[in-house]
C-alpha positions as CSV (number, residue, x, y, z in Angstrom):
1,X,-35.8,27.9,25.0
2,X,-33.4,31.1,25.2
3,X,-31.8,31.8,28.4
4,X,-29.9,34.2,30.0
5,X,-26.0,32.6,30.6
6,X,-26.0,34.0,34.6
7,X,-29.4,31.3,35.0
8,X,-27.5,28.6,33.0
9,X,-25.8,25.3,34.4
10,X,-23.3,22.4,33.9
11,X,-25.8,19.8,32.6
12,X,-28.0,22.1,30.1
13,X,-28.0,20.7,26.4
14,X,-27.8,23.5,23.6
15,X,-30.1,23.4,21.1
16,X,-28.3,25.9,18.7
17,X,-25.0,25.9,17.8
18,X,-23.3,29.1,19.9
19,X,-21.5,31.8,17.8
20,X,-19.1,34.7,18.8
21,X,-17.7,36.9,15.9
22,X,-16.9,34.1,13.8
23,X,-19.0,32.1,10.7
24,X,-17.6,29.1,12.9
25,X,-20.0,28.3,16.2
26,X,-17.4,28.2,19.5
27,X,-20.0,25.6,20.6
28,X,-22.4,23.0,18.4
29,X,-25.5,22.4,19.3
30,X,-26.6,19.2,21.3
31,X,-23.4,19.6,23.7
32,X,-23.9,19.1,27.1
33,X,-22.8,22.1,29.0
34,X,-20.3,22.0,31.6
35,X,-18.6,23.9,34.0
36,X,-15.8,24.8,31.4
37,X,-17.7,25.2,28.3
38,X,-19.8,27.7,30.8
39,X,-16.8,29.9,31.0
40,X,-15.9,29.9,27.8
41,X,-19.1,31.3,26.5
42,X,-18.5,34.2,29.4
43,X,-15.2,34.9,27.7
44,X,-16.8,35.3,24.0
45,X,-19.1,37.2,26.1
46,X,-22.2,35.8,25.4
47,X,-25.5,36.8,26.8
48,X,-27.8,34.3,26.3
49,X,-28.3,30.5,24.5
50,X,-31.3,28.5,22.9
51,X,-31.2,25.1,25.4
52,X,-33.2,22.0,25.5
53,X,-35.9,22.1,28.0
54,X,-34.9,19.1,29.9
55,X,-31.1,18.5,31.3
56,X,-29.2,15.8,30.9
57,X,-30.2,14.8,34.0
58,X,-33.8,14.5,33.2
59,X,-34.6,17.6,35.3
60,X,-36.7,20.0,33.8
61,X,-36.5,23.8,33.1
62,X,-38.8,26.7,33.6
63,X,-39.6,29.3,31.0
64,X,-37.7,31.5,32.9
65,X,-34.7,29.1,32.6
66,X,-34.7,28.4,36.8
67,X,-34.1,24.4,38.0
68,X,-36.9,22.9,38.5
69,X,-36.2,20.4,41.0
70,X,-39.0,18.6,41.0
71,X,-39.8,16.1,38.0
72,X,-41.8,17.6,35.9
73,X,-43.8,15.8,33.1
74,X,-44.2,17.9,30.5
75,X,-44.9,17.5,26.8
76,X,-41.3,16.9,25.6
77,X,-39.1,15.5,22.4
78,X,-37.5,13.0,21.9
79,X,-34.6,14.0,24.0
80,X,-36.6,14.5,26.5
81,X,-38.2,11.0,26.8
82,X,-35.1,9.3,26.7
83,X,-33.5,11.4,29.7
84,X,-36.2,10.7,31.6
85,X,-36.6,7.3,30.4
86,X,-32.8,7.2,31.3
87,X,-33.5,8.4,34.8
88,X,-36.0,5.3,35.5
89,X,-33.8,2.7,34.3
90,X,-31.0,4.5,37.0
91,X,-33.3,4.3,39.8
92,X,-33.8,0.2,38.7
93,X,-30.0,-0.3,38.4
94,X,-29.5,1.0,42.3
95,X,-32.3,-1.7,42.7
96,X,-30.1,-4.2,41.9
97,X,-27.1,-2.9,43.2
98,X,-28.9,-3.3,46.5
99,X,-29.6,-7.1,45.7
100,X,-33.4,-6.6,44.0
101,X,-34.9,-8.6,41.6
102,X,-34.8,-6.9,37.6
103,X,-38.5,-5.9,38.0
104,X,-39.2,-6.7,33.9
105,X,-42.6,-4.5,33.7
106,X,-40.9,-1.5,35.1
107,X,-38.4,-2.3,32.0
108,X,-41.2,-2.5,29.9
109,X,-42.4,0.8,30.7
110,X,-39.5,2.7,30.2
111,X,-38.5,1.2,26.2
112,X,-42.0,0.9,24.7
113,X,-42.5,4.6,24.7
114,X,-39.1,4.9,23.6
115,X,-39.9,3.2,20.6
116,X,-43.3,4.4,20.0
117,X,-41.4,8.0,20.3
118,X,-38.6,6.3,17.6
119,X,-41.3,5.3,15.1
120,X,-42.3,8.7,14.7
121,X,-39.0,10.3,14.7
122,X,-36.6,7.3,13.8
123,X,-33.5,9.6,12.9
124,X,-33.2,10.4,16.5
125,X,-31.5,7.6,16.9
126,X,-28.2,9.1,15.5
127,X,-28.4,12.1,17.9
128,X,-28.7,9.8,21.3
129,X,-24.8,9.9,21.2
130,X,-24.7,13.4,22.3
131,X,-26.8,12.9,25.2
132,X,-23.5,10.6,27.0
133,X,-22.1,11.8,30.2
134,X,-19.1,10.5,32.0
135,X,-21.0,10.4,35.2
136,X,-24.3,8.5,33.5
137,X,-22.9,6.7,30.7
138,X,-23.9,3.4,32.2
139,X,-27.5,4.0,32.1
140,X,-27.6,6.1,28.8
141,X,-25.8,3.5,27.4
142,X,-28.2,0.5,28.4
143,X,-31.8,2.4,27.3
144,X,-30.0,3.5,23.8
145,X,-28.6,0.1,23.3
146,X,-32.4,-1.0,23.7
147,X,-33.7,1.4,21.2
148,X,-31.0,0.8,18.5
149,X,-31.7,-3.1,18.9
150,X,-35.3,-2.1,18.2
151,X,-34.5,-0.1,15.0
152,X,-32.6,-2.7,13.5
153,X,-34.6,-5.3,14.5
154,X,-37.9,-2.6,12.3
155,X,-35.6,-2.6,9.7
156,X,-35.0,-6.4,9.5
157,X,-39.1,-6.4,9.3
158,X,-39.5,-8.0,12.9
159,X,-42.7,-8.3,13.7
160,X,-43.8,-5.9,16.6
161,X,-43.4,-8.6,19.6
162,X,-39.8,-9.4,18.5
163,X,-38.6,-5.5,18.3
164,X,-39.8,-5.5,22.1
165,X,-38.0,-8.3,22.8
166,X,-34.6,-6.5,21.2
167,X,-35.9,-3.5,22.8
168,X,-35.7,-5.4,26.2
169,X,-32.9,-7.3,25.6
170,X,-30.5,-4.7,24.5
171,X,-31.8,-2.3,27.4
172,X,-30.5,-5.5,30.1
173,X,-27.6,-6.8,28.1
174,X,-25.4,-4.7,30.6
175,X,-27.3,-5.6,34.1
176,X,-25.1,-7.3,35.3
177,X,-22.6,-4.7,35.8
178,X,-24.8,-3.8,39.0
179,X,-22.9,-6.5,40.4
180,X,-19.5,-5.8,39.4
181,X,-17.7,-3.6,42.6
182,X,-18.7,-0.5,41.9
183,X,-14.5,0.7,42.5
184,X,-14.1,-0.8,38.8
185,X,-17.4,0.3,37.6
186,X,-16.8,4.1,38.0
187,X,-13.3,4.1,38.2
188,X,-11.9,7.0,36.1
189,X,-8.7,6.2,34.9
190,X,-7.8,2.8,32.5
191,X,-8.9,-0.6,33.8
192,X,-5.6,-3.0,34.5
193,X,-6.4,-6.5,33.2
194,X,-7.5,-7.8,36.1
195,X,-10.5,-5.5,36.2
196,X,-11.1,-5.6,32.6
197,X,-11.5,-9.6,33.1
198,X,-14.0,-9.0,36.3
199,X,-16.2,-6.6,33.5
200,X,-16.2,-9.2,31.4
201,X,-18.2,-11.0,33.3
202,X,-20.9,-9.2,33.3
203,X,-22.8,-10.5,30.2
204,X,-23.2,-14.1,32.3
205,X,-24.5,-12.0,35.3
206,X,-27.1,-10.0,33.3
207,X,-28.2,-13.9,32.0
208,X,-28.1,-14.8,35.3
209,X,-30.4,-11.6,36.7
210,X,-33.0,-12.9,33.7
211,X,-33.2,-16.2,33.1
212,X,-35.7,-16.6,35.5
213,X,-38.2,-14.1,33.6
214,X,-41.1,-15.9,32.0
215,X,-41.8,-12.5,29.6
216,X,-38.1,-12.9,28.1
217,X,-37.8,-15.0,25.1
218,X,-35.5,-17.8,26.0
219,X,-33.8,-16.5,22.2
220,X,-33.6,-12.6,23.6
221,X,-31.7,-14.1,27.1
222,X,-29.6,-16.2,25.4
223,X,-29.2,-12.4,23.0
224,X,-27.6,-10.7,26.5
225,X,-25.7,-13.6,27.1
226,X,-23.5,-13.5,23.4
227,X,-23.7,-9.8,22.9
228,X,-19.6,-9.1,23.2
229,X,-19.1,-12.7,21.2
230,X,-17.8,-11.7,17.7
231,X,-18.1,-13.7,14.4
232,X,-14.5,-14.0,14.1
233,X,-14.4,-15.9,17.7
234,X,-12.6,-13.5,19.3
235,X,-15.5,-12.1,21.5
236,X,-16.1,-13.2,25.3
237,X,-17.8,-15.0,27.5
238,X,-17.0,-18.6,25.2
239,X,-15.3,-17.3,22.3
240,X,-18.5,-18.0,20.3
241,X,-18.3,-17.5,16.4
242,X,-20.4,-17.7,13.2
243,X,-23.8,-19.5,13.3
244,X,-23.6,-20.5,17.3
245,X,-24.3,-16.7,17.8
246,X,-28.3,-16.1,17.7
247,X,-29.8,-13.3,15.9
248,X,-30.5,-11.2,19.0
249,X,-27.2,-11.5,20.2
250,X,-25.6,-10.3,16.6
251,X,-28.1,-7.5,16.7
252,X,-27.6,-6.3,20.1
253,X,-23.8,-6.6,19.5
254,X,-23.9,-3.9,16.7
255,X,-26.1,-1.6,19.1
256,X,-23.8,-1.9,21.7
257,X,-20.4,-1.3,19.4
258,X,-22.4,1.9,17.7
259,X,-23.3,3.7,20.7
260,X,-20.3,3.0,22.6
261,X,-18.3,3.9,19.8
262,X,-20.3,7.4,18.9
263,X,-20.7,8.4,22.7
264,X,-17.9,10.8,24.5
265,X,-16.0,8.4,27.1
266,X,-13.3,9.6,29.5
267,X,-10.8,7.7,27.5
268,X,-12.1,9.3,24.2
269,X,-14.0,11.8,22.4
270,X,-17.4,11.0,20.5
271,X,-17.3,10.3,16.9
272,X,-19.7,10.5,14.3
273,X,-22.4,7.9,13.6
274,X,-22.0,8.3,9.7
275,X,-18.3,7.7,10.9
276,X,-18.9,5.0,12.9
277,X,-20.9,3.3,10.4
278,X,-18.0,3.0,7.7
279,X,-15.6,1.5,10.7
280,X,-17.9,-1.5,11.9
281,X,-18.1,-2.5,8.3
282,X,-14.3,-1.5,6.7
283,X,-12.1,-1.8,10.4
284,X,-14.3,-4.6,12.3
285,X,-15.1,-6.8,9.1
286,X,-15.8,-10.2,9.7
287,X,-16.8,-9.3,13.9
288,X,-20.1,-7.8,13.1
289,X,-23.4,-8.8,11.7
290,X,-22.9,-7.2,8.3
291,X,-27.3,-7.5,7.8
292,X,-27.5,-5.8,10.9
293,X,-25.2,-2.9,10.3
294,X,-26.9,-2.6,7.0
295,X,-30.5,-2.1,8.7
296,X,-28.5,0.5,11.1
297,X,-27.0,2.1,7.9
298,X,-30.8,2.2,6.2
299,X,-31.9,4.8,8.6
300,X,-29.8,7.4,7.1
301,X,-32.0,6.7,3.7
302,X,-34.5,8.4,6.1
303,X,-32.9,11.8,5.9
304,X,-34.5,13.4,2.8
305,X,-32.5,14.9,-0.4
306,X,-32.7,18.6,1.2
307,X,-31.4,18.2,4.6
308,X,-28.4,19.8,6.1
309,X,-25.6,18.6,7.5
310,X,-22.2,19.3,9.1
311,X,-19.3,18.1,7.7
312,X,-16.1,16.7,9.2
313,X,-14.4,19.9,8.5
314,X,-16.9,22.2,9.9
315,X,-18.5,23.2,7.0
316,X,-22.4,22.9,6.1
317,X,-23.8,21.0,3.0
318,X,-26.9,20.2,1.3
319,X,-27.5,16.4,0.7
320,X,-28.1,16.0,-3.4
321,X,-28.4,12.7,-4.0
322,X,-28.1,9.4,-2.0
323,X,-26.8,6.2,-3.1
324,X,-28.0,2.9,-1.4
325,X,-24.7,1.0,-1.8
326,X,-23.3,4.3,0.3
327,X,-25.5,5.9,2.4
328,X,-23.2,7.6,4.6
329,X,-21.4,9.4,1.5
330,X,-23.6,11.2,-0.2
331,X,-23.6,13.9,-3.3
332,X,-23.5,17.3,-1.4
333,X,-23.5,21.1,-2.0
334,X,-21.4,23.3,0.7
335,X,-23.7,26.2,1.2
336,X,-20.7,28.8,2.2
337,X,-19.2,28.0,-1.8
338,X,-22.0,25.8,-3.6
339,X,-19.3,24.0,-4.5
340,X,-20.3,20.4,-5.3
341,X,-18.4,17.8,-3.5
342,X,-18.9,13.5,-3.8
343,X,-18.1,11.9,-0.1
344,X,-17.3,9.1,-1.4
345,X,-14.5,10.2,-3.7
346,X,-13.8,12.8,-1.0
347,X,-12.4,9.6,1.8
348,X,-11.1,12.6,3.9
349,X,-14.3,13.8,4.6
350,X,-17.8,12.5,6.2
351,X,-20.4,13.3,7.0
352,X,-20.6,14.7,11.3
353,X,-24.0,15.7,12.0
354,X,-27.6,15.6,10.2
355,X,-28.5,19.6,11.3
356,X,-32.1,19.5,9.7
């Protein structure tokens, strides 16, 4: 929806890029709006923007473009059902802050829309990293992690019970951060190693909060348990490596490392998926499920020959022609030129955003 800037507010997700005087947008779309980016578009003097109609809060907007405080179902997108979905799983993590039980059919109800929603839409997956706040990362970060264990786990033809299970899994791998001291939890400057090893112990908590649940797979608990344990050996709680590492476990570990990795963090700036892609296979070889990041990879097969996309450099392509053994470097044509350009003899440049 188009609204006026004076009704807009930190927390409001464009859904166009934002452009002054320039063939450049000042802003692209998808970016969360904050307080800064607010006055910038006041100093290119802009009237008005095309926004999301749900914030990144999960608060919806009127036509008019007012705050609608109240929770408002409406008939939304994708992005919309995973803010909201996100807002749930927040209100279940202060559960168990407060020493509650992890309520698994209140879990349930949050992911399987999420992945009925993904099924029809299952590129939406490689935009969830734009919807990362540093205030709400936490919870973004656990209901993604569910939904990109669920994709791989469609591309590895599970059958429907088992993606639920990832779904699940993934979504509770980090529960047990509720009871980590919430000082280290939000604190916004770099953990000393001390509180890095008191974070660490939250994949044996989140076991802990769910070993007790009948509806979990005794293969998707022990999943949460190993999903920061690395091939190699060098992951954590036990230093696990190779076969001792179950399926789940692998496949929620490449969730995990691809969302963290893509989303904006106060320690670093989000990066592309196509991006991120390339450096769990070439800079984290032998750590990562290589089958799994292969399914992850797969998805990008979904974008057809025709679609746009934003390159590294700010320029927009075509897609040509995608090869399997590379889909995230595809045969493009720069609209601006038509020049033709091959990504994957072009190492400099990738591929930043799918635009349509």
């Amino acid at each position: 929806m188009r609204v006026p800037i004076q009704e807009l507010k930190a927390g409001c997700i464009l859904s166009e890029d934002v452009f002054s005087l320039t063939n450049r947008p000042i802003i692209s779309r998808k970016t969360v709006l904050t307080k800064e980016l607010l006055d910038i578009m006041k100093i290119f003097l802009i009237e008005e923007a095309e926004v999301e109609t749900t914030m990144i809060s999960g608060k919806s907007m009127t036509s008019a473009g007012n705050m609608d405080e109240a929770e408002v179902e409406v008939e939304s997108s994708h992005i919309n059902s995973f803010l909201k979905g996100v807002q749930h799983f927040k209100r279940e993590f202060t559960s168990w802050q407060s020493g509650l039980p992890v309520d698994i059919a209140k879990i349930r109800n949050i992911m399987i829309p999420l992945i009925e929603k993904m099924d029809k839409n299952p590129s939406s997956i490689f935009s969830l990293h734009h919807l990362s706040t540093n205030e709400d990362y936490l919870y973004q970060h656990s209901v993604a992690v569910g939904m990109i264990s669920a994709f791989i786990g469609k591309k590895l033809n599970f059958n429907k019970g088992e993606v639920v299970q990832l779904a699940l899994g993934g979504c509770l791998a980090d529960a047990g951060m509720a009871k980590i001291n919430p000082s280290i939890l939000h604190k916004s400057t770099t953990l000393n190693s001390e509180e890095f090893e008191e974070i660490k112990k939250h994949s044996i908590l989140s076991f802990k909060m769910v070993q007790n649940i009948s509806l979990l797979r005794e293969s998707t608990k022990i999943g949460i348990i190993q999903h920061h344990e690395r091939l190699d050996g060098s992951g954590y709680p036990f230093g696990e490596q190779g076969s001792k590492i179950n399926q789940a476990g692998r496949i929620i570990a490449v969730a995990d490392a691809f969302h963290a990795m893509t989303s904006q963090r106060l320690y670093r700036r989000k990066q592309s998926p196509f991006k991120v892609l390339e450096m769990l296979i070439q800079d984290s070889f032998g750590k990562f499920d290589i089958p799994s990041i292969q399914a992850l990879g797969s998805g990008i097969m979904t974008f057809s020959i025709g679609s746009l996309v934003k390159l590294s450099d700010g320029q927009t392509a075509e897609i040509l022609f995608i090869e399997d053994k590379a889909p995230t470097r595809p045969l493009v044509k720069l609209i601006e030129t038509g020049d033709i350009i091959h990504l994957e003899k072009n190492r400099q440049l990738f591929i930043d955003e799918v635009l349509k």
